[in-house]
C-alpha positions as CSV (number, residue, x, y, z in Angstrom):
1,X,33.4,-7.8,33.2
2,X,32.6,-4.2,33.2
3,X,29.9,-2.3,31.0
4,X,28.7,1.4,31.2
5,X,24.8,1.9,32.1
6,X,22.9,4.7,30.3
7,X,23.9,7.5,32.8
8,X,27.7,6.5,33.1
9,X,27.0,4.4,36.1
10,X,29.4,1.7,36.2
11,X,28.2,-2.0,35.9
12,X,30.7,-5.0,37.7
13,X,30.1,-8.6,37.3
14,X,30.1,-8.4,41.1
15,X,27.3,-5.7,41.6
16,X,24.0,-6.3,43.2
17,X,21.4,-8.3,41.6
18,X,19.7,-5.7,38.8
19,X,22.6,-4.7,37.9
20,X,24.9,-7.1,37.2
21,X,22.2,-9.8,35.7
22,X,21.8,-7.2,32.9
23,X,24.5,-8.0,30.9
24,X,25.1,-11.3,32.6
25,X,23.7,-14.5,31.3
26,X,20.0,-15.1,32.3
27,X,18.8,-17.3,34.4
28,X,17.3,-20.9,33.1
29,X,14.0,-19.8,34.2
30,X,14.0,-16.0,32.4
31,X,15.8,-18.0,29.2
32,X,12.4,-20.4,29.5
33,X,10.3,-17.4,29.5
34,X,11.9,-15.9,26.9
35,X,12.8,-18.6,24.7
36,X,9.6,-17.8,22.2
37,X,11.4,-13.8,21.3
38,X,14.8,-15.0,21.0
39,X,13.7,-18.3,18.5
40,X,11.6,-15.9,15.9
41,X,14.3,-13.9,16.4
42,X,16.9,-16.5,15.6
43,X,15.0,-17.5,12.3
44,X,15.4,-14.4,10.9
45,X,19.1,-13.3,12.7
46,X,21.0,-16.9,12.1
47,X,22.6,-18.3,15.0
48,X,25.5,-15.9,15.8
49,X,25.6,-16.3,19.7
50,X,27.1,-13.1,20.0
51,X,23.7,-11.3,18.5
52,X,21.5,-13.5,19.9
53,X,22.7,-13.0,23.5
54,X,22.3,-9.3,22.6
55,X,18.3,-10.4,22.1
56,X,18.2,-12.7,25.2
57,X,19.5,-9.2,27.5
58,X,17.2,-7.1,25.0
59,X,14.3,-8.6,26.2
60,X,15.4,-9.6,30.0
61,X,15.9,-5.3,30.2
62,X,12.4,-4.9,28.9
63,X,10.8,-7.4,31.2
64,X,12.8,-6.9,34.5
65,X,14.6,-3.2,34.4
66,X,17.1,-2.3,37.0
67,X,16.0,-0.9,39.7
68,X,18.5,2.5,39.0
69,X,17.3,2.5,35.2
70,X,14.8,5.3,34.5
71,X,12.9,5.8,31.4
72,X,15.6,7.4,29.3
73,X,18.4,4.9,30.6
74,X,16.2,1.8,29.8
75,X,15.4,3.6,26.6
76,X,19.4,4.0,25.7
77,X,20.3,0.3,27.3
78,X,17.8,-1.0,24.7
79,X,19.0,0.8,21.7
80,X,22.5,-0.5,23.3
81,X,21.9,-4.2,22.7
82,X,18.8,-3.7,19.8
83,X,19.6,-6.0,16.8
84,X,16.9,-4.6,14.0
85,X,16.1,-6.1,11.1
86,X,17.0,-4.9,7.9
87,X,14.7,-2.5,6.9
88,X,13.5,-3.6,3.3
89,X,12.8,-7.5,4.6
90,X,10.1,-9.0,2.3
91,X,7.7,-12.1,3.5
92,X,6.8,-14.9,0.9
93,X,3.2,-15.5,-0.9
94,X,2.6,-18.3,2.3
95,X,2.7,-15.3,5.0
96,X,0.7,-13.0,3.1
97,X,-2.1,-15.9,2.0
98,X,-2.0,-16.8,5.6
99,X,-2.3,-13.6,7.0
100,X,-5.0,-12.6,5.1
101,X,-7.0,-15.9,5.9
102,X,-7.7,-13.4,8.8
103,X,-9.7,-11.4,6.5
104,X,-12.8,-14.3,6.7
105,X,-13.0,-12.7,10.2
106,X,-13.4,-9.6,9.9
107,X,-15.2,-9.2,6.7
108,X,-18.0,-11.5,7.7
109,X,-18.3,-9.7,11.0
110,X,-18.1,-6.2,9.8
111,X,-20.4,-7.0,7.0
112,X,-23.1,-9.0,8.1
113,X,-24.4,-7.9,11.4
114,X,-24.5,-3.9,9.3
115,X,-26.7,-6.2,6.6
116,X,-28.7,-7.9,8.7
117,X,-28.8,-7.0,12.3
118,X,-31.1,-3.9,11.7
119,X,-33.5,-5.5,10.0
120,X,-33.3,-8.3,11.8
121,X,-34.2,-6.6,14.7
122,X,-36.9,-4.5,13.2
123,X,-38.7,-6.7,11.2
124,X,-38.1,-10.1,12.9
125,X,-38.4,-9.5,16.3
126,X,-40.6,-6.5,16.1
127,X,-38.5,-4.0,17.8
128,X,-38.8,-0.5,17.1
129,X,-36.2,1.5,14.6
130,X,-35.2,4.0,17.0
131,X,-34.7,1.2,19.7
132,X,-33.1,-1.3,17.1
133,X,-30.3,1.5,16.2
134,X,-29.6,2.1,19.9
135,X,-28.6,-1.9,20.2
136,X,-26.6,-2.3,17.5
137,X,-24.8,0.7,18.5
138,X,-23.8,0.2,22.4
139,X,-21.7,-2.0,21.7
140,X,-19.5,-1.0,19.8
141,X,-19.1,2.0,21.9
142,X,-17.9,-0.3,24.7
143,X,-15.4,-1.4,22.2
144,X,-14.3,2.1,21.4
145,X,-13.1,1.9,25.2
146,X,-11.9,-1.6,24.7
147,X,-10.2,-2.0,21.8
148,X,-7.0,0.6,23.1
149,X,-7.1,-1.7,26.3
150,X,-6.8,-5.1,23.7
151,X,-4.0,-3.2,22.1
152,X,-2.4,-2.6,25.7
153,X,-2.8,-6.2,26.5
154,X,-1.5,-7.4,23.2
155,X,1.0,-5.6,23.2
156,X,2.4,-6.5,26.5
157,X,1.9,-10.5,25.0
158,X,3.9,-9.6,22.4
159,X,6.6,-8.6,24.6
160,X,6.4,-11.3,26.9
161,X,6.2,-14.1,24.8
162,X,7.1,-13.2,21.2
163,X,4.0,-13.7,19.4
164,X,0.3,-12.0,19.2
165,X,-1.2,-15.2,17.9
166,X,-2.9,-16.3,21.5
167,X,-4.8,-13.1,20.9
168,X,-5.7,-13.9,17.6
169,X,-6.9,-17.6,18.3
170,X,-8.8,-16.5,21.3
171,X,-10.5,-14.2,19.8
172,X,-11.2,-15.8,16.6
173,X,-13.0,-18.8,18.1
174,X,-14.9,-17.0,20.6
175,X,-16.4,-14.7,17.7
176,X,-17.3,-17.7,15.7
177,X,-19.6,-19.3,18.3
178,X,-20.8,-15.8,19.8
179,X,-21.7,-14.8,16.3
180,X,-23.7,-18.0,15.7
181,X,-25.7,-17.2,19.4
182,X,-26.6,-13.6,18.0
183,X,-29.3,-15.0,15.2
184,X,-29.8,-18.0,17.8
185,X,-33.6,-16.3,18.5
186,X,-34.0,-18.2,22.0
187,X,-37.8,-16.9,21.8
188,X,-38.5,-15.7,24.9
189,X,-42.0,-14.8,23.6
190,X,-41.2,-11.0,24.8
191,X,-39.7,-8.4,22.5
192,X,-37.4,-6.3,25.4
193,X,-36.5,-9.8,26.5
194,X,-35.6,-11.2,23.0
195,X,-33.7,-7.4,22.2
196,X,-31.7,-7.8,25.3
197,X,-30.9,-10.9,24.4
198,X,-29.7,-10.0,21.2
199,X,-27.5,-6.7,22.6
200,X,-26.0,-8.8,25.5
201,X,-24.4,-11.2,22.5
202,X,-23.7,-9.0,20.6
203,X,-21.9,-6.7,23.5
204,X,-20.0,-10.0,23.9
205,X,-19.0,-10.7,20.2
206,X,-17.8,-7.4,19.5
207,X,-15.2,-7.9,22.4
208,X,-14.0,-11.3,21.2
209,X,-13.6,-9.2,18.0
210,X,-11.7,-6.4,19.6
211,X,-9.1,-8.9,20.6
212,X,-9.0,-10.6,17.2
213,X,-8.9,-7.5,14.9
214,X,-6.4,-5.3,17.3
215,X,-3.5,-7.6,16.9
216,X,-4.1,-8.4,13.7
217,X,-4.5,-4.9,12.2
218,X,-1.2,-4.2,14.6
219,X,0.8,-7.0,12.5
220,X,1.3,-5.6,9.6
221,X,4.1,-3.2,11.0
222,X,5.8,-5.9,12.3
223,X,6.1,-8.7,9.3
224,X,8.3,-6.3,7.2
225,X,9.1,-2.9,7.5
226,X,9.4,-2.3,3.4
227,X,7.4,0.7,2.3
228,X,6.3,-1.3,-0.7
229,X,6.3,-4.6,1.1
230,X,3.1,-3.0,3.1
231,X,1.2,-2.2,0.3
232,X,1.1,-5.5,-1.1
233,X,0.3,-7.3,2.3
234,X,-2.4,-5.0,2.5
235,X,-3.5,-5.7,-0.9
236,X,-3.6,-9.6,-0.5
237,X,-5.3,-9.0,2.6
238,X,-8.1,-6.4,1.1
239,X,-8.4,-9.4,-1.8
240,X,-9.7,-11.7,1.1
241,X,-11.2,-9.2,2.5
242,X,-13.6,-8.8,-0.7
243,X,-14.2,-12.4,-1.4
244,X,-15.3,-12.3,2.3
245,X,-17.8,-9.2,2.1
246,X,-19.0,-11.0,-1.2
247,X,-19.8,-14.6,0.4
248,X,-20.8,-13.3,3.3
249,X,-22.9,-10.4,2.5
250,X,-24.4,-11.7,-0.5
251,X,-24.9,-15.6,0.9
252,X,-26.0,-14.4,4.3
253,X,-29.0,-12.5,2.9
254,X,-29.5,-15.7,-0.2
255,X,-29.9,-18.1,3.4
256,X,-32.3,-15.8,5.5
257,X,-34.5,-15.0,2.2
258,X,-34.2,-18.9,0.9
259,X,-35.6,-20.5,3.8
260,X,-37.3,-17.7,5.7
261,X,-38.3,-16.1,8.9
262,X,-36.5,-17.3,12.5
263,X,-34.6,-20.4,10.3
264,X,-33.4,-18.7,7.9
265,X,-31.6,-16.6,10.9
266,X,-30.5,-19.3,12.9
267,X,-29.2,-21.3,9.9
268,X,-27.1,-17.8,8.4
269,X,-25.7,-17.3,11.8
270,X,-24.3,-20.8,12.0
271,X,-22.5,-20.8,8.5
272,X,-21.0,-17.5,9.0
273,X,-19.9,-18.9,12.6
274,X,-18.1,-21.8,10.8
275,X,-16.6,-19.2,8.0
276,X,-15.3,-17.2,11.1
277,X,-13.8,-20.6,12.6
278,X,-12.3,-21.0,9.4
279,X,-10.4,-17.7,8.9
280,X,-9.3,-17.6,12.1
281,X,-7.5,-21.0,12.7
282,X,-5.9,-20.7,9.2
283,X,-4.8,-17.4,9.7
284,X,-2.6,-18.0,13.2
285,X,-1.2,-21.5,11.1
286,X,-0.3,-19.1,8.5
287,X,2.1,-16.8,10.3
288,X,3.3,-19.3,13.0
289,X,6.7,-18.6,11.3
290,X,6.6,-15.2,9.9
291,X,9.5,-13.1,11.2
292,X,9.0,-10.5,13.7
293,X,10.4,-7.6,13.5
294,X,12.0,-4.9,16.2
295,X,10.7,-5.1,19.8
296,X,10.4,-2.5,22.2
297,X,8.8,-1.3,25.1
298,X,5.2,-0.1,25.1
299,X,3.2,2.5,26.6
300,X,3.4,2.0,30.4
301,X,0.0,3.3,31.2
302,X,-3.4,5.3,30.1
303,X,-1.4,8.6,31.0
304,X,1.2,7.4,28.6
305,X,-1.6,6.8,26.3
306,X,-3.4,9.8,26.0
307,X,0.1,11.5,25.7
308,X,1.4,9.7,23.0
309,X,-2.1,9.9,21.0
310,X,-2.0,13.9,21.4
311,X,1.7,14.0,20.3
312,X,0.9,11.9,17.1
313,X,-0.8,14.0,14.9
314,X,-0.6,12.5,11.7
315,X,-1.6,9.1,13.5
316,X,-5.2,11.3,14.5
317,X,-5.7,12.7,11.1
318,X,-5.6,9.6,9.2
319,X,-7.5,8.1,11.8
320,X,-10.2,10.4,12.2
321,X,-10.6,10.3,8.1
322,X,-11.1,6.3,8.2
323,X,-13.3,6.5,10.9
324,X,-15.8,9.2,9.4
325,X,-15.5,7.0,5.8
326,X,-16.3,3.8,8.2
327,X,-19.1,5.6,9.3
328,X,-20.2,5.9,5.5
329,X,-19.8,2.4,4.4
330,X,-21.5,1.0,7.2
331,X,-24.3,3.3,6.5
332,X,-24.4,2.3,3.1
333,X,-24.1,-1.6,4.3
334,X,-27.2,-0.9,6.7
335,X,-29.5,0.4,3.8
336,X,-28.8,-2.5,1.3
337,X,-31.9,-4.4,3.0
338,X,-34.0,-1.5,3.1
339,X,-32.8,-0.4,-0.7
340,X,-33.3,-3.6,-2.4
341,X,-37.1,-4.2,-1.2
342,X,-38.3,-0.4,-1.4
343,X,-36.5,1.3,-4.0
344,X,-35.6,-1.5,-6.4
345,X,-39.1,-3.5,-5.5
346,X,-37.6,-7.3,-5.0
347,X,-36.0,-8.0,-1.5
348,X,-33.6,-10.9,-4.1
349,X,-32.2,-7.7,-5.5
350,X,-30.1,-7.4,-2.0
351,X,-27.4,-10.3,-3.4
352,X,-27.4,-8.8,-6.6
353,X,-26.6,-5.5,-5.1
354,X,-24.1,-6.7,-3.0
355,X,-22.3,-8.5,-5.5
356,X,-22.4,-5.6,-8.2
357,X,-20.5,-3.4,-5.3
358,X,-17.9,-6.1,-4.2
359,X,-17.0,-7.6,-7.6
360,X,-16.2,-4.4,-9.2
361,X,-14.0,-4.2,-6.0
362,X,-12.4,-7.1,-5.9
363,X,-11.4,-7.0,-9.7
364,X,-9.8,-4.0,-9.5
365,X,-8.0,-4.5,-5.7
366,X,-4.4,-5.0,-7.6
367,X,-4.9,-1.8,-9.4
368,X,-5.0,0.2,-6.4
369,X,-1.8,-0.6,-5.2
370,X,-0.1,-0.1,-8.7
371,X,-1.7,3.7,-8.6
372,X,0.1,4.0,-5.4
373,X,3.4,3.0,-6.3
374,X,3.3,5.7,-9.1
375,X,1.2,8.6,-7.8
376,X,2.1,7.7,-3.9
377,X,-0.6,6.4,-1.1
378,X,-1.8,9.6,-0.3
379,X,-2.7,10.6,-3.9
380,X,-4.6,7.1,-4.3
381,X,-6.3,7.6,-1.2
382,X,-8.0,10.6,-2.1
383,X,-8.6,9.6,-6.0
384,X,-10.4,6.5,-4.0
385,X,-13.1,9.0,-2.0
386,X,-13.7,11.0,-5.2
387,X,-14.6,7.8,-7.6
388,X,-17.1,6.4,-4.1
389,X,-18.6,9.5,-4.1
390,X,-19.6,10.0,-7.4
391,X,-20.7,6.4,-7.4
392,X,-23.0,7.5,-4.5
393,X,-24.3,10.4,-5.7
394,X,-25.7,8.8,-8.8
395,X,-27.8,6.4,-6.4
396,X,-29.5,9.3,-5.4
397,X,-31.9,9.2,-8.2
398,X,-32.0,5.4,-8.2
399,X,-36.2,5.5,-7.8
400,X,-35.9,6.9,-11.4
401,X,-33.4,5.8,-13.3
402,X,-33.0,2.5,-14.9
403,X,-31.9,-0.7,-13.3
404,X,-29.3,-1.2,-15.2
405,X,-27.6,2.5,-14.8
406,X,-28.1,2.6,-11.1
407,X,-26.1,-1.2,-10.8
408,X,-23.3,1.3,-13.2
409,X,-23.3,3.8,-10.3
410,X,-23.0,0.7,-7.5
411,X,-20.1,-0.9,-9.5
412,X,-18.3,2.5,-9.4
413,X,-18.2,3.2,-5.5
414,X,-17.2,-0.5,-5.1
415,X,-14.1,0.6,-7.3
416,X,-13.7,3.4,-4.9
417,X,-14.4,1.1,-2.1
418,X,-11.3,-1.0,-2.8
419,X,-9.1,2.1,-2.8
420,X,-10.4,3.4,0.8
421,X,-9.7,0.2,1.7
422,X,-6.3,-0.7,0.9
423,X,-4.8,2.9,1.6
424,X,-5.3,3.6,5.0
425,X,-4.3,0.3,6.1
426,X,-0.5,0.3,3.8
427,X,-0.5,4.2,5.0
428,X,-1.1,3.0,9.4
429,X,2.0,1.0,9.3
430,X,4.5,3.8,7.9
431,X,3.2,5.9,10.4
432,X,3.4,3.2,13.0
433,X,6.9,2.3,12.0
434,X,8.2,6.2,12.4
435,X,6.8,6.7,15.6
436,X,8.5,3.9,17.1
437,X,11.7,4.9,15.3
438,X,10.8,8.3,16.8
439,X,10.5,7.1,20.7
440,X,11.9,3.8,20.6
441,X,9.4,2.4,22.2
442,X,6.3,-0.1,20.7
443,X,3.3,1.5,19.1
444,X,1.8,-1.5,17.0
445,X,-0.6,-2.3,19.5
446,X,-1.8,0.8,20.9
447,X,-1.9,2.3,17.4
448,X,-4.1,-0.9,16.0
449,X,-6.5,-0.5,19.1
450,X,-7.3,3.0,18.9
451,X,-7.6,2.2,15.3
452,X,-10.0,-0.6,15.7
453,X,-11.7,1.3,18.2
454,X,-12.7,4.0,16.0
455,X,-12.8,2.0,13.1
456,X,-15.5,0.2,15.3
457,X,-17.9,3.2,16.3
458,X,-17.9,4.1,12.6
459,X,-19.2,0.6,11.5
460,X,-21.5,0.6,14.7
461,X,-22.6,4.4,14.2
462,X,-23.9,3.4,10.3
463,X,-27.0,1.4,11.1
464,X,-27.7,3.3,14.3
465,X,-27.4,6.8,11.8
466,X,-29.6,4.9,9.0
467,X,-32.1,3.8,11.5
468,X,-32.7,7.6,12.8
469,X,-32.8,8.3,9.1
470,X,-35.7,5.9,8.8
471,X,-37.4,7.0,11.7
472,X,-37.2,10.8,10.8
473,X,-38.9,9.6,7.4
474,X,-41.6,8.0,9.3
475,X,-40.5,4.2,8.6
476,X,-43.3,1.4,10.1
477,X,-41.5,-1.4,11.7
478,X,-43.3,-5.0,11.4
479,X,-43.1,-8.7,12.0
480,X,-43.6,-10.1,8.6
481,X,-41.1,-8.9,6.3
482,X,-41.9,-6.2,3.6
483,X,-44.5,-3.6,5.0
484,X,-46.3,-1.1,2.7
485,X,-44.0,2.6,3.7
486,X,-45.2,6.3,3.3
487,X,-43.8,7.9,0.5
488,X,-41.6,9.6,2.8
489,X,-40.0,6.5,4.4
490,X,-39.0,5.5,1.0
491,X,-37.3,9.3,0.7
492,X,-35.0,8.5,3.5
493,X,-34.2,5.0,1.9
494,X,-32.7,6.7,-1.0
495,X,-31.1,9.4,0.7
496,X,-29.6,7.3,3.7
497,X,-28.5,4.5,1.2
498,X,-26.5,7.1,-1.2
499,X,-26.4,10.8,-0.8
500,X,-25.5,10.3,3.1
501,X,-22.8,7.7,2.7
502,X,-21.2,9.6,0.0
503,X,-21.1,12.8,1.5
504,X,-19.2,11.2,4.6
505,X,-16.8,9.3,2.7
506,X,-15.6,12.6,0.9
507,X,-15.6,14.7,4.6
508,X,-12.4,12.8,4.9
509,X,-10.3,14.5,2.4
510,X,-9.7,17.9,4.0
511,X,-7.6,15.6,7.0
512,X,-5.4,14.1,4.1
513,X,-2.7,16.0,4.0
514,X,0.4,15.4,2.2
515,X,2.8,16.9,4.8
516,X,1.4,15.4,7.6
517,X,0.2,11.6,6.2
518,X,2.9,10.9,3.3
519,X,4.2,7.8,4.4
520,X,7.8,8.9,2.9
């Protein structure tokens, strides 16, 4: 047998080993190690042996090149023998439920710790404001720096052995029982000691997060690569997502306020660990056999990287734009606490708050997507930041107006809440899916961590920006819950809980442009 390489090289069934095992059969033990790839691929290809030996030499090039085979000759051998799926391939209701079972994770974790951490910190264990913002922030800038390395790593487990889910599992169980040690309050009877205590576990659940949220913000691109398709699995997922934020971040406060002080802590923590446990386990049973889409080779290195994040420009707008709006929900999250005992008068007001942001939300979720299949994604996204921000803007003057008309102004930024949230995620995958069209080679992973890790110091930035806003207004930390604030504490409670978070959610719009983001 005789085949051409990428350069013209000739390649003989005789030919030194590298060569000739290309297109030959692989061995028992490379078929073994391979054997995951080539059966998802099987249940979506049939079982042609002529295409399916295609996948089996598909994935033996991208694990063990030829020694002769540069970059552009592995790059043509693999679009040689590449057996892509169709490109409007749909999943059923099962995949998407599953999938967004994942949702439990991440909503509890990016909503809780921005509820309740801060004050947590400030008025449980004593810790100063300025001190408490600094620990909830470090780690999340380690993951800013981690989160590209999960995406590395997952993808190179994708490629490997077929499947992201070992990434997923891991990091799903080791956030649930991290996340449980966080509100744990060992006591050492010193504040730094109890604060360190606090940012070490915290340090340490963020990373089990970066491994779970990478891979499965990177999955999308991969269950289906319909335009349309996306937008749904995005909307199922930012469903969950909702019902998450609103059992977590309303029952999570209703636990710490209905049975108080250092119990009510450890207690929360321990639900929301179980909640976590739950998401994640049902979410990898739920796509264990979801089809997988095109594989190919990912970035070889941080040089690669960097090059490939400079290159992808409408990748780094969209990205910056989430980022800078994550930085304004999360400062919004972070003065709920603060909001509901100062401004409205009745720390009980915090579940009611949260649920008059997330209901509104989650009730109009499968609207969102309809908007974007008429006007387009871009045009939803930016109709999305305009309805939050006039929802925030009307919470400036929440110390005046009536109850009732401020909760008006709350429902309407969860309304524009939902839309921020369902767009940039069904946009990421469009832009994921051209790149790799673009250089053949996978972007999922790298794409996801870099967006998780920005995604991350936006969520970590909010309470660490709303604690300097409460320390420029002068805010008194204590021990026992409420304590009596200068007049210009309370200033900075308003204006850090609305004008701030509205202003950067709408800094986003000038980066969404239509030539650069429109997803087709």
């Amino acid at each position: 047998m005789t085949r051409s390489g990428a350069s013209g090289r000739s390649v003989a069934a005789g030919a030194p080993h590298g060569t000739a095992s290309l297109f030959e059969e692989p061995s028992e033990i490379l078929r073994h190690r391979i054997q995951p790839v080539t059966r998802i691929w099987r249940g979506s290809l049939g079982e042609d042996p002529e295409r399916n030996s295609c996948v089996t030499k598909r994935f033996d090039v991208i694990r063990k090149p030829p020694p002769w085979c540069d970059h552009a000759e592995r790059r043509a051998i693999l679009e040689e023998v590449s057996v892509p799926l169709p490109v409007e391939v749909g999943i059923g209701t099962r995949t998407r439920i599953g999938y967004s079972f994942g949702s439990l994770v991440t909503g509890s974790f990016s909503t809780v710790p921005g509820l309740l951490l801060l004050p947590y910190l400030t008025d449980t264990l004593g810790v100063p404001s300025a001190i408490a913002g600094a620990i909830v922030l470090l780690p999340k800038v380690w993951d800013v720096v981690f989160n590209p390395i999960a995406g590395r790593l997952s993808d190179a487990s994708l490629v490997r052995h077929g499947s992201r889910r070992p990434f997923l599992l891991f990091g799903g169980l080791a956030v649930a029982v991290l996340f449980a040690g966080i509100f744990a309050h060992p006591g050492f009877g010193d504040t730094a000691l109890d604060a360190g205590y606090v940012m070490v576990l915290y340090l340490l659940c963020a990373t089990a997060f970066g491994l779970f949220q990478v891979p499965f913000n990177a999955l999308p691109a991969e269950l289906t690569a319909s335009y349309g398709e996306r937008t749904r699995l995005t909307s199922w997922r930012m469903g969950f997502l909702a019902v998450a934020v609103l059992l977590a971040g309303g029952g999570a406060p209703g636990i710490v306020n209905g049975i108080g002080g250092v119990a009510g802590y450890r207690v929360m923590g321990v639900v929301i660990g179980l909640v976590i446990l739950l998401g994640a386990v049902l979410m990898v049973l739920g796509i264990r056999d979801a089809p997988v889409g095109q594989r190919r080779p990912g970035a070889q290195g941080w040089r690669d990287l960097v090059s490939t994040m400079r290159r992808w420009r409408s990748f780094r707008r969209l990205v910056l734009a989430y980022s800078v709006q994550a930085l304004g929900l999360a400062t919004l999250l972070a003065g709920v606490s603060y909001a509901s005992r100062y401004v409205f008068g009745d720390p009980a007001v915090q579940t009611w708050l949260f649920a008059g942001f997330v209901l509104p939300a989650l009730m109009t979720m499968p609207l969102w997507p309809r908007i974007g299949e008429r006007q387009g994604k871009l045009w939803g996204f930016r109709a999305a930041c305009l309805t939050f921000g006039v929802g925030c803007a009307g919470l400036c003057a929440a110390l005046v107006l009536p109850v009732g008309v401020s909760f008006v102004f709350v429902a309407l930024a969860g309304v524009g809440y939902a839309g921020i949230q369902v767009f940039p995620l069904a946009i990421m995958p469009d832009l994921i899916t051209a790149e790799e069209e673009r250089t053949g080679e996978t972007r999922a992973g790298v794409a996801a961590g870099v967006w998780t890790g920005a995604e991350t110091l936006g969520m970590a930035l909010g309470p660490g920006l709303f604690g300097l806003v409460l320390g420029i207004g002068g805010y008194v930390s204590g021990v026992d819950g409420v304590v009596p604030q200068p007049g210009s504490a309370v200033t900075a409670i308003v204006l850090g809980f609305s004008l701030l978070p509205g202003a950067l959610v709408l800094l986003g719009l000038p980066l969404l442009r239509r030539d650069v983001l429109e997803g087709r």
